[in-house]
C-alpha positions as CSV (number, residue, x, y, z in Angstrom):
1,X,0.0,0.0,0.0
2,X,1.0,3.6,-1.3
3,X,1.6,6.4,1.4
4,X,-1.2,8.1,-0.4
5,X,-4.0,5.9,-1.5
6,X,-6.8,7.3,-3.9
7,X,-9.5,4.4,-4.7
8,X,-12.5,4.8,-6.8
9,X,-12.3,8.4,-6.6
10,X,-15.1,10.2,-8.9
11,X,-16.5,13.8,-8.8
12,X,-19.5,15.5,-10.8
13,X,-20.2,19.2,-11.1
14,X,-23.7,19.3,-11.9
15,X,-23.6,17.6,-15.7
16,X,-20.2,17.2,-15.9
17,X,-18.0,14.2,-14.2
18,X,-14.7,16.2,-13.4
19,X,-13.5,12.8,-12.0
20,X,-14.3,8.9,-13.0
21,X,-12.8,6.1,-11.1
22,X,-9.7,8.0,-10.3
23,X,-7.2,5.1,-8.7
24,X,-4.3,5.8,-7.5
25,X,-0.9,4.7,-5.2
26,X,2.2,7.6,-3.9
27,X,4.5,5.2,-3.1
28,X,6.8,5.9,-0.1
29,X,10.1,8.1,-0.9
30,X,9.0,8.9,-4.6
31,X,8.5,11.8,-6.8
32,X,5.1,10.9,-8.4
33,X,3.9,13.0,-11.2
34,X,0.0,13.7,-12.1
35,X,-0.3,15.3,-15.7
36,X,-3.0,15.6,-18.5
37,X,-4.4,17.9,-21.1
38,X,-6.8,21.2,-19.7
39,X,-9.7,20.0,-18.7
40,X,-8.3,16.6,-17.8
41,X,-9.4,16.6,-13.7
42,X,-5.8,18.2,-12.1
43,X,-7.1,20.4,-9.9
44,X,-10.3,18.5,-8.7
45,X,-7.8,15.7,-7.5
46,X,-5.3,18.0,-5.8
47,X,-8.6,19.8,-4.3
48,X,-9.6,16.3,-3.6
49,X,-6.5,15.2,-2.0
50,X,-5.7,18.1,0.5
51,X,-9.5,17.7,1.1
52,X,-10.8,20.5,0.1
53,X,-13.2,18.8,-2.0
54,X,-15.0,16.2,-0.9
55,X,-15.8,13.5,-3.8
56,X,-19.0,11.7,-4.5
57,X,-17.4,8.1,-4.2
58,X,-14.5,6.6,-3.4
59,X,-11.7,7.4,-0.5
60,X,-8.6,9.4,-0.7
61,X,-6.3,8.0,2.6
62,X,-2.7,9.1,3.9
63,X,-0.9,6.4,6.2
64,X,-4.3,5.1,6.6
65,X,-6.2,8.1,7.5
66,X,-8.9,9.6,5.6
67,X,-7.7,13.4,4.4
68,X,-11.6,14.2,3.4
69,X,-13.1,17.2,4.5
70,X,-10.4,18.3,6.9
71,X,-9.2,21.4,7.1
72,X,-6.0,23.1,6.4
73,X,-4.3,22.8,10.2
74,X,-5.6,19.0,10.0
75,X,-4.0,18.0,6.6
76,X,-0.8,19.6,8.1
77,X,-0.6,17.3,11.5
78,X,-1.3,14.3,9.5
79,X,2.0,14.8,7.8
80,X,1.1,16.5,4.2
81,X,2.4,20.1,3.7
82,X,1.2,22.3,0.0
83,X,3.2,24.2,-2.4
84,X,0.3,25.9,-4.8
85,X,0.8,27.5,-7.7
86,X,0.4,31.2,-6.4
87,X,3.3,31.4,-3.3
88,X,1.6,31.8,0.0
89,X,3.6,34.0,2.2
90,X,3.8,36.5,4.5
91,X,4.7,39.3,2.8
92,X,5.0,42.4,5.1
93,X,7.2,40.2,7.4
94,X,11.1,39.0,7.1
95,X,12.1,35.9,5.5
96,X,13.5,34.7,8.9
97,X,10.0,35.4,10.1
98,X,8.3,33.4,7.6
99,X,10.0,30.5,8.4
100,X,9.3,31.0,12.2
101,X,5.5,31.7,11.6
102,X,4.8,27.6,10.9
103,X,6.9,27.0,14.4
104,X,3.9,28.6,16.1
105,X,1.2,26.9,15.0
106,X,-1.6,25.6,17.1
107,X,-3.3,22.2,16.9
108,X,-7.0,24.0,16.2
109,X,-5.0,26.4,13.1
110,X,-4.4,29.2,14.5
111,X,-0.5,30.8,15.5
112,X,0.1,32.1,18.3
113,X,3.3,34.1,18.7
114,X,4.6,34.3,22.5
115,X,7.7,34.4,24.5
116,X,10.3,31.8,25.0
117,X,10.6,29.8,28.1
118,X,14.1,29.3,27.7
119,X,16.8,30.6,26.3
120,X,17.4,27.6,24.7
121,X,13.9,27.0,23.1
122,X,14.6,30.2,21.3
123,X,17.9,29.2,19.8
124,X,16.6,25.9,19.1
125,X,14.2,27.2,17.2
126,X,15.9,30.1,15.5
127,X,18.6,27.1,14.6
128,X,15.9,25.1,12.8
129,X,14.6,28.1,10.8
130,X,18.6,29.1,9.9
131,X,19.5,25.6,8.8
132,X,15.9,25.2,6.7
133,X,16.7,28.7,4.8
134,X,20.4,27.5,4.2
135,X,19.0,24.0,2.4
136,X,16.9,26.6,0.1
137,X,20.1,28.6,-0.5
138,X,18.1,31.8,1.2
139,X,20.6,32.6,3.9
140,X,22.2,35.5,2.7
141,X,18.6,36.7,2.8
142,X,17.2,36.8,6.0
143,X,16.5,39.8,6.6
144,X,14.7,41.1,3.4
145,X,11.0,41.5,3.2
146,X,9.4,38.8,1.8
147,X,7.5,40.5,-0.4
148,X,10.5,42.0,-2.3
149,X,12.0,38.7,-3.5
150,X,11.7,37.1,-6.7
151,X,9.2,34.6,-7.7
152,X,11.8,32.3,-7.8
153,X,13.2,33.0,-4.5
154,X,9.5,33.4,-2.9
155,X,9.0,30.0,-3.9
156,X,12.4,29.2,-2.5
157,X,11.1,30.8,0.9
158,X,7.4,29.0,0.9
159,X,9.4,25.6,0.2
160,X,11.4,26.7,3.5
161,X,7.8,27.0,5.5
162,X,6.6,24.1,4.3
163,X,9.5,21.7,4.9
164,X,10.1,23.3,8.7
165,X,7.0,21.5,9.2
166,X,8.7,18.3,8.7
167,X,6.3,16.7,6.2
168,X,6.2,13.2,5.1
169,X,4.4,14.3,2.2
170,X,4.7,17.6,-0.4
171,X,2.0,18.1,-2.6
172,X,3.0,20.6,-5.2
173,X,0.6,22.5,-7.6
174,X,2.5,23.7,-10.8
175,X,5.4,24.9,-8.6
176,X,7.4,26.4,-11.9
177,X,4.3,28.4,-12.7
178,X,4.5,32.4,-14.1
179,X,8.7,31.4,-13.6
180,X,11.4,31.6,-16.6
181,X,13.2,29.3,-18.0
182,X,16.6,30.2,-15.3
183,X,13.8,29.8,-12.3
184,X,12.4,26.8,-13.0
185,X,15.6,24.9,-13.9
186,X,16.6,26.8,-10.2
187,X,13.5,25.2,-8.6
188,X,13.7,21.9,-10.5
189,X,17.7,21.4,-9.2
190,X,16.2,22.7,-5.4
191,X,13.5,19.9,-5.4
192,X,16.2,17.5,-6.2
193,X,18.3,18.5,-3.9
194,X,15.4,18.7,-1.0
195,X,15.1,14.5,-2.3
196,X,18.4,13.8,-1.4
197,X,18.5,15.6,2.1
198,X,15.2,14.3,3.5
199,X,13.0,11.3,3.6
200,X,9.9,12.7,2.1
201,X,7.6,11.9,-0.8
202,X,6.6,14.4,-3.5
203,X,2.8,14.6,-5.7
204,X,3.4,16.9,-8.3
205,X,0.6,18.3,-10.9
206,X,2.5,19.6,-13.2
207,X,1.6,20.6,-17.0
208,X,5.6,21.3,-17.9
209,X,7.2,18.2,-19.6
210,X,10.6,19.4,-18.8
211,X,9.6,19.4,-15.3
212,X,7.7,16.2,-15.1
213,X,10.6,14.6,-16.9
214,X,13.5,16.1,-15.0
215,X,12.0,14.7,-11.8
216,X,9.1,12.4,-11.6
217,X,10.1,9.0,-11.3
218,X,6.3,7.3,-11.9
219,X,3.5,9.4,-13.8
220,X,-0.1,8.9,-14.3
221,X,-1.8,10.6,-17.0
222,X,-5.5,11.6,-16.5
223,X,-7.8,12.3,-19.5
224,X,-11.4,13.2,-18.8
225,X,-11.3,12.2,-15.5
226,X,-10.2,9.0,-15.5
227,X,-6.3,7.8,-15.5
228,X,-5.5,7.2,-18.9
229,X,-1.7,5.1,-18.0
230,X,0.6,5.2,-15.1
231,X,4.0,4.2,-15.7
232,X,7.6,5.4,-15.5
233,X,8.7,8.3,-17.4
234,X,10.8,6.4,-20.0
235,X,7.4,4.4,-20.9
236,X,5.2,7.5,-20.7
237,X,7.2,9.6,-23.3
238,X,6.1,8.1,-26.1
239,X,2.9,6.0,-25.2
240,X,0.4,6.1,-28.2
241,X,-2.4,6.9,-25.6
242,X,-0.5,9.7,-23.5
243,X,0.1,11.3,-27.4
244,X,-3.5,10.6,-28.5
245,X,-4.6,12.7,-25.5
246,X,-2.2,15.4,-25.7
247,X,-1.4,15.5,-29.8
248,X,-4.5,14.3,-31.2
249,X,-2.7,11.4,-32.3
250,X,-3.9,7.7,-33.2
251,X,-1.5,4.8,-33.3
252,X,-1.0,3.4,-36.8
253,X,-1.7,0.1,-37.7
């Protein structure tokens, strides 16, 4: 069994079925890619899977646990941290800060910033958000307001608060979205690098090849709802179904 486990997953809005039968396995340690034409169901599974959305059938399950219809906070102390297409960050506060602000987070949601006990907890903790900016190569930038960063480097910074949270599982919407060429090929070599440091598992839904291929290790395609082939990216490349969904293409014979 996958960390994350989506069975007989389907979704209707009104006349359409945004989602058909929709199975699914995230094995442990593995970058796992979900891609598909427009239209092809993306979002209504990531919306299903950080359980936003709630589908009509099936279950969507994390270490066991059903992820549907909890909120934000919950998803988070299962294990699952988000990376959406849009960086969500603080933007009127430090980059130091941002990283800090996850630290003080309270089981029902909401943070709570108060005064250390000790000495120590403070340096503990200040030491934690150092070393997470340093794996994101955002040291030198500590001190800058986050809203004057790059896109790249704001992406850099929302990885940062996401992994403080030490997640077993990052769920990344389109994370080279709005970015040039030099900022995704900087984000693709700092997801790699995050792979290597830390035990965690990646999701990505991702509509850039060049992404997909330069880091998913097993892809499933969706078209109309329904997976259309899951396999590893060497098969996927040139599968006569995967280019019949996204070319127009029909195999010859």
């Amino acid at each position: 069994m996958g960390l994350l486990e989506v069975k007989d997953v389907g979704k209707r809005f009104g006349g359409l079925q945004a989602l058909s039968n929709v199975n699914l396995s995230v094995q442990e340690n593995t970058v796992h890619a979900i891609i598909g034409p427009n239209g092809a169901g993306k979002s209504t599974l990531l919306n299903c899977l950080i359980g936003k959305l709630i589908p009509d059938t099936g279950s969507v399950t994390f270490q066991g646990q059903s992820v549907l219809g909890k909120k934000p906070h919950e998803i988070n102390q299962l294990g699952i941290s988000r990376i959406f297409q849009t960086p969500e960050i603080f933007g009127d506060l430090t980059v130091l800060e941002n990283v800090l602000i996850p630290c003080f987070a309270k089981r029902d949601g909401s943070f709570r910033l108060h005064a250390f006990e000790t000495v120590e907890a403070e340096k503990d903790l200040n030491e934690k958000a150092l070393a997470m900016l340093e794996d994101v190569n955002m040291q030198d930038k500590l001190h800058m307001q986050a809203s004057s960063l790059s896109r790249g480097d704001k992406r850099r910074l929302e990885m940062a608060m996401s992994l403080v949270q030490d997640p077993k599982l990052l769920l990344l919407d389109e994370p080279t979205a709005g970015m040039a060429r030099a900022d995704t090929n900087s984000t693709i070599d700092l997801l790699k690098e995050i792979k290597e440091k830390r035990d965690i598992t990646m999701a990505i839904i991702e509509h850039d090849m060049h992404v997909v291929f330069s880091l998913a290790e097993r892809i499933t395609v969706l078209a109309q709802g329904t997976p259309l082939v899951e396999d590893t990216p060497d098969n996927i490349r040139d599968h006569p179904k995967v280019r019949e969904a996204y070319l127009g293409e029909t195999q010859q014979t």
